[in-house]
N, C-alpha and C positions, 0 to 999 in steps of 0.2 A: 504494500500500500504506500504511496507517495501521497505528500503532503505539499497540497498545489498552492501558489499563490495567481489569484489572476486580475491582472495590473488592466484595469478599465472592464468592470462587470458592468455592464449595462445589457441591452438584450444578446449579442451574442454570448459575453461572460456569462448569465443565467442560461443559457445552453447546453453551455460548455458546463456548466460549475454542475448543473441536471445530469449530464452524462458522466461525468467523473464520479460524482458520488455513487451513481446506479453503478458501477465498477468497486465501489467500495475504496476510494482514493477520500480523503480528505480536502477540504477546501473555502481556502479563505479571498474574497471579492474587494478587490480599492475600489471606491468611489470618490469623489471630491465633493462631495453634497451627502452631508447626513441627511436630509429627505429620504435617499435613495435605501439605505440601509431596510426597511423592511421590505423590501422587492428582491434585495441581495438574500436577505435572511427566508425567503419563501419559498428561494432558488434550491434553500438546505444548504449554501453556504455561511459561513461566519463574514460579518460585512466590517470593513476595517478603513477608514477615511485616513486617505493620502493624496499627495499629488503628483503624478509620474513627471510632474516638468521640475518639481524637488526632488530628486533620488533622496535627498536624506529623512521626509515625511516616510516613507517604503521600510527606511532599515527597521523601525520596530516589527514591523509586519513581516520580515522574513529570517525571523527565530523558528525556527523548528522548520522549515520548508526547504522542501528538496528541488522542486521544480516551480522553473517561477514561465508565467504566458505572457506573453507583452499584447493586448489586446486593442491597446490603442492605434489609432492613425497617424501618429506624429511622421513627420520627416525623416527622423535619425534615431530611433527607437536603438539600435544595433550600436551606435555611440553611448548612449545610454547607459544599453545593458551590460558594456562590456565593461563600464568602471563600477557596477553593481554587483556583476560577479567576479571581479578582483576583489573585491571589497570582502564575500562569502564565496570562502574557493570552496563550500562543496555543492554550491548551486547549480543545478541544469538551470538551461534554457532555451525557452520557443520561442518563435515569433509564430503568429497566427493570422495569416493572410487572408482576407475576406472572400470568398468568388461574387464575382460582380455578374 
C-alpha cells in the first residue's frame, strides 16, 4: 500500500484519490481553499490546504508519503518537483497529464 499525496485534488484529484483508495493505497488531496476540503474528504481522501506555487506550504503534507501526483497545470511543474524531491529522497513521483 503507498501513501499518495495529490498536489491539486479538484475533480480529476477526486478521481484519482476514488480509485486509489478502491486499491486500498492511502490518500491525502492539497487544495488552496479550505471550502474545498469537504468534497476532498467525500472523495475518502484526507484534504490538506497548500499551495503548489509555495513548495514549502506541501512539506508538512509529505511526512509519511511515498508517492507524490502533480495534478496541476502549471508550466514547470517538473522544476518544481524536482527541488521537492531533493528535499525527500524517498519520494516517487508522477506527473499526471490530462487527455484532452
Amino acid at each position: 500500500m503507498a501513501r499518495v499525496l495529490l498536489v491539486g485534488c479538484g475533480c480529476r484529484g477526486g478521481e484519482l484519490a476514488k480509485a486509489l483508495l478502491e486499491r486500498g493505497h492511502a490518500v491525502r488531496g492539497t487544495t488552496r481553499d479550505e471550502s474545498r476540503f469537504e468534497a476532498i474528504a467525500a472523495a475518502g481522501a484526507e484534504a490538506a490546504l497548500a499551495d503548489p506555487d509555495r513548495l514549502m506550504t506541501l512539506m508538512p503534507h509529505v511526512e509519511g508519503v511515498s508517492v507524490l501526483c502533480w495534478l496541476m497545470g502549471s508550466a514547470s511543474p517538473l522544476a518544481r518537483m524536482s527541488v521537492l524531491v531533493g528535499m525527500v529522497p524517498h519520494l516517487s513521483y508522477c506527473r499526471v497529464i490530462p487527455r484532452l
